[in-house]
C-alpha positions as CSV (number, residue, x, y, z in Angstrom):
1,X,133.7,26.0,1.6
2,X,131.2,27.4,3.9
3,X,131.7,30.8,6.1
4,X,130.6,30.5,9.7
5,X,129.2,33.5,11.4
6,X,129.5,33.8,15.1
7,X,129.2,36.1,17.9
8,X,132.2,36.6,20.6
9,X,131.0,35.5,23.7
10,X,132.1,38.9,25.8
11,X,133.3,37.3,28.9
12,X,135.6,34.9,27.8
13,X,136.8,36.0,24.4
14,X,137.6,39.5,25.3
15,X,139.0,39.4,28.8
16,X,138.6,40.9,31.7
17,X,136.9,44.3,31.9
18,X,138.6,47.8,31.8
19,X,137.2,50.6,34.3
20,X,138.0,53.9,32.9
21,X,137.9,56.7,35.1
22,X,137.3,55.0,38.4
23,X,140.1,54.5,39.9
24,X,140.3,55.8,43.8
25,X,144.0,57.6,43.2
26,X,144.4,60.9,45.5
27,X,145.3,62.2,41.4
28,X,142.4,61.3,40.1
29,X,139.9,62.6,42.7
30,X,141.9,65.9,42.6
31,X,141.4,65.9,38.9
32,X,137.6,65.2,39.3
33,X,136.9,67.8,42.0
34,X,138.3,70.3,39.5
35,X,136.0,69.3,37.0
36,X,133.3,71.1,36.0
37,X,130.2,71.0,33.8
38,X,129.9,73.5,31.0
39,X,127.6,74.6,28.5
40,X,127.9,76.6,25.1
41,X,124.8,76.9,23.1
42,X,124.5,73.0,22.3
43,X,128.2,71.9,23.3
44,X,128.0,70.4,26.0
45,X,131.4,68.9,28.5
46,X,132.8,68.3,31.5
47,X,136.5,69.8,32.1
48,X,138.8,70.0,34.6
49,X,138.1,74.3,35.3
50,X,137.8,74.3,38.7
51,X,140.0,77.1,40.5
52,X,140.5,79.2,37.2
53,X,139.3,82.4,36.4
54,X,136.4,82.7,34.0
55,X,138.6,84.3,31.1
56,X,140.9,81.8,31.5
57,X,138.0,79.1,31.2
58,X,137.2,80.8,27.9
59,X,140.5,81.6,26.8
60,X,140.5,77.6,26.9
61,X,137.3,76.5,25.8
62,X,136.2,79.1,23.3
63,X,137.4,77.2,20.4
64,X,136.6,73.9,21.2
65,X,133.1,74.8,22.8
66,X,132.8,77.7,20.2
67,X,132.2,80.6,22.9
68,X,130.8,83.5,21.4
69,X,133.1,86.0,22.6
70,X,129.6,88.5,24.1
71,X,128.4,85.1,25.8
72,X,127.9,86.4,29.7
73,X,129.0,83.5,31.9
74,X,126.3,82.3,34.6
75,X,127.8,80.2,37.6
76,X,124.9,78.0,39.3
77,X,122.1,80.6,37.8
78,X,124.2,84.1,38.2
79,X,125.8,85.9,35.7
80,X,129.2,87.2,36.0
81,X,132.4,88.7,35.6
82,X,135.6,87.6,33.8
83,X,137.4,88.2,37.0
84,X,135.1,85.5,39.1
85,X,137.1,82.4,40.3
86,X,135.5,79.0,39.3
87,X,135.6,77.0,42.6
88,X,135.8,73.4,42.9
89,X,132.1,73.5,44.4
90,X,131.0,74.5,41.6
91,X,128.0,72.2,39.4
92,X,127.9,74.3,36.1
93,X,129.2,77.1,34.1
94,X,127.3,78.0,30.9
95,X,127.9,80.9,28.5
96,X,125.0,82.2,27.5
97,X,124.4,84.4,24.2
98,X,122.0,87.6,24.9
99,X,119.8,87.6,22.5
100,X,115.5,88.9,22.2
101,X,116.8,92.5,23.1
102,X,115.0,95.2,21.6
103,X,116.2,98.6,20.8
């Protein structure tokens, strides 16, 4: 008895291929506009954010990102508020610890 080892040949063993994410549904691009890249220390995703509020955004995130509740949010290089509306436009949100502050 003898074991014979073998590599599947990709296109005809396992069918035809599977696009994920690429269909050209009007659902799907209004999902995609809305999301959003966004940064936490070394976390690092892309979410569908667009059009909330930025507390809301944390509110969401914060435990899967692990926010640091102090973290000051910066839109496309500018800090700011909780109150700010993240618009579809929009190419990153990061929330950003302070930190080398001296007293």
């Amino acid at each position: 008895m003898t074991l014979e080892l073998r590599r599947p040949n990709p296109v005809s063993e396992l069918g035809p291929s599977v696009q994920f994410g690429g269909g050209s549904s009007d659902a799907s691009t209004a999902v995609d506009s809305r999301n959003i890249v966004v940064t936490s220390g070394i976390h690092r995703g892309r979410f569908p954010i667009g059009g909330l509020r930025v507390r809301e955004a944390r509110a969401v995130l914060a435990s899967l990102m692990n926010i640091d509740p102090s973290a000051v949010a910066v839109i496309n290089g500018r800090a700011v508020g909780e109150d700010e509306i993240i618009s579809e436009n929009i190419t990153m949100v990061a929330f950003v610890k302070p930190s080398a502050i001296k007293g």
